[in-house]
N, C-alpha and C positions, 0 to 999 in steps of 0.2 A: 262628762267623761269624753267626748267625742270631739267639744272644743281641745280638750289637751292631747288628743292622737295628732287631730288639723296643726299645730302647733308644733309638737313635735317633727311632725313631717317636714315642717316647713326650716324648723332649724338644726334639722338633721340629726346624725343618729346619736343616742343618747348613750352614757361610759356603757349601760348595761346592757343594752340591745342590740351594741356593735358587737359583731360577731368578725374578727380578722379573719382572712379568704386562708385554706387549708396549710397553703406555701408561704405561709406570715412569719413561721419559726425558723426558716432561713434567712441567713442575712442575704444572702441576693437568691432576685427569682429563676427559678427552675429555667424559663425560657431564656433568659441572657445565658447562662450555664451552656444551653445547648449552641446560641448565637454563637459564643464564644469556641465552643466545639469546632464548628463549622467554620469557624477563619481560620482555625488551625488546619483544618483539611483543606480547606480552597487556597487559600494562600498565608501563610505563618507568620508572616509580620500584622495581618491581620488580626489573625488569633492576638499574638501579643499585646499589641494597642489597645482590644478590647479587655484584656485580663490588665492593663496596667491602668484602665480606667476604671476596671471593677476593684481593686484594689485600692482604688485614690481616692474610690466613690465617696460619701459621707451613709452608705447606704450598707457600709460593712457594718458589721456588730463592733467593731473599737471603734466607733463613730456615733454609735445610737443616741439617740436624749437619754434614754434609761437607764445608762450609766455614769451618768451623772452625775448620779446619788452614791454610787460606787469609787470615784473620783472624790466627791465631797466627804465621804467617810474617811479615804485613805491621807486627805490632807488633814482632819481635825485628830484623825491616830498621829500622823506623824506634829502637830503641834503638840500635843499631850505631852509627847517624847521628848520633845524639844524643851517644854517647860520643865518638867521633870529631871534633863540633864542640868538644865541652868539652874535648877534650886538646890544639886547636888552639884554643883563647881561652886556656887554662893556659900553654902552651907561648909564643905572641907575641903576649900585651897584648888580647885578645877579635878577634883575627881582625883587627886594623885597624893591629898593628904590623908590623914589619920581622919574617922570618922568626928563627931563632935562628940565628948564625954559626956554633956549636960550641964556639965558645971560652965559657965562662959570665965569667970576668970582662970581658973584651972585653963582655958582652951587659951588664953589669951597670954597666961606664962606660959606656956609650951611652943603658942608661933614665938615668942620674943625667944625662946631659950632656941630656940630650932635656928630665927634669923641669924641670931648671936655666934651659934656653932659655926653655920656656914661663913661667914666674915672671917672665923678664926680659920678655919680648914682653907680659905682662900688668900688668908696671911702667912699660914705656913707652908702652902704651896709657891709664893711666891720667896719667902725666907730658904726655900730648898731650893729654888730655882738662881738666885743669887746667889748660893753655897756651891753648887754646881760649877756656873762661872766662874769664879775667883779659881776652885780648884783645876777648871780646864786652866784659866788663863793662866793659873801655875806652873804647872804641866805643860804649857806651851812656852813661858819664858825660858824656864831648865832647860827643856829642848834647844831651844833657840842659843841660852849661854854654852851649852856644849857643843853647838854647831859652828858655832863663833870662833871658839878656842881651836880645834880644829886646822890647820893649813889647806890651803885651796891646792891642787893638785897643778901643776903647771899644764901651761895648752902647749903642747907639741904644733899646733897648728898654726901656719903663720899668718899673720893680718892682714888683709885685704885693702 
């Protein structure tokens, strides 16, 4: 027993035995706190410099190793997320179609009928869009043949 105290000692303190100094639950210690106090009363760009290095520190709590593990949970939550959205765009059309029935060919005449509709809805949009045309470009000949017909008004004005 006395070889593994010699032992210990020598390889220092062990998870169980270490005991963190009272000021360990701070991210920074009490005495910089006060350091930092005191450049702000002696002169203020001091203070500052020392708050924007306590701040930069790696000695802040957003900086700690221990959060680490806090970090690593919040990336394997957000992968979860991430596989979960991509199995639900795989699954119905990126999230914006009709769930899956169950039935796959049932799902599979419904994209073809859905495809089919939309070709048709964007052939009569262009059929209406043509229909439009022809009837301006109507509308604008008429115009124009009674603009035609018309006499032009004499210019009083003489030519230069």
């Amino acid at each position: 027993m006395a070889y593994t105290a010699d032992v210990n000692r020598w390889r220092g303190p062990t998870e169980e035995s270490y005991r963190p100094p009272p000021y360990a639950r701070f991210a920074v210690h009490p005495g910089w706190i006060a350091v930092t106090i005191l450049g702000f009363i002696i002169w203020w760009p001091i203070g500052l410099a020392l708050l924007f290095v306590h701040t930069r520190s790696r000695k802040m709590g957003c900086w700690s190793h221990h959060d680490s593990d806090r970090w690593q949970n919040k990336m394997e939550r957000m992968q979860y997320k991430m596989e979960r959205m991509r199995n639900r765009m795989e699954r119905s059309g990126f999230g914006f179609g009709p769930p899956s029935s169950g039935n796959r060919a049932f799902d599979e005449y419904r994209v073809e009928t859905l495809r089919r509709l939309e070709e048709e809805q964007v052939e009569f949009k262009n059929f209406l869009d043509r229909l439009r045309h022809a009837k301006d470009k109507e509308e604008f000949d008429q115009f124009m043949a009674q603009h035609r017909s018309r006499p032009t008004p004499p210019n009083d004005q003489p030519q230069s």
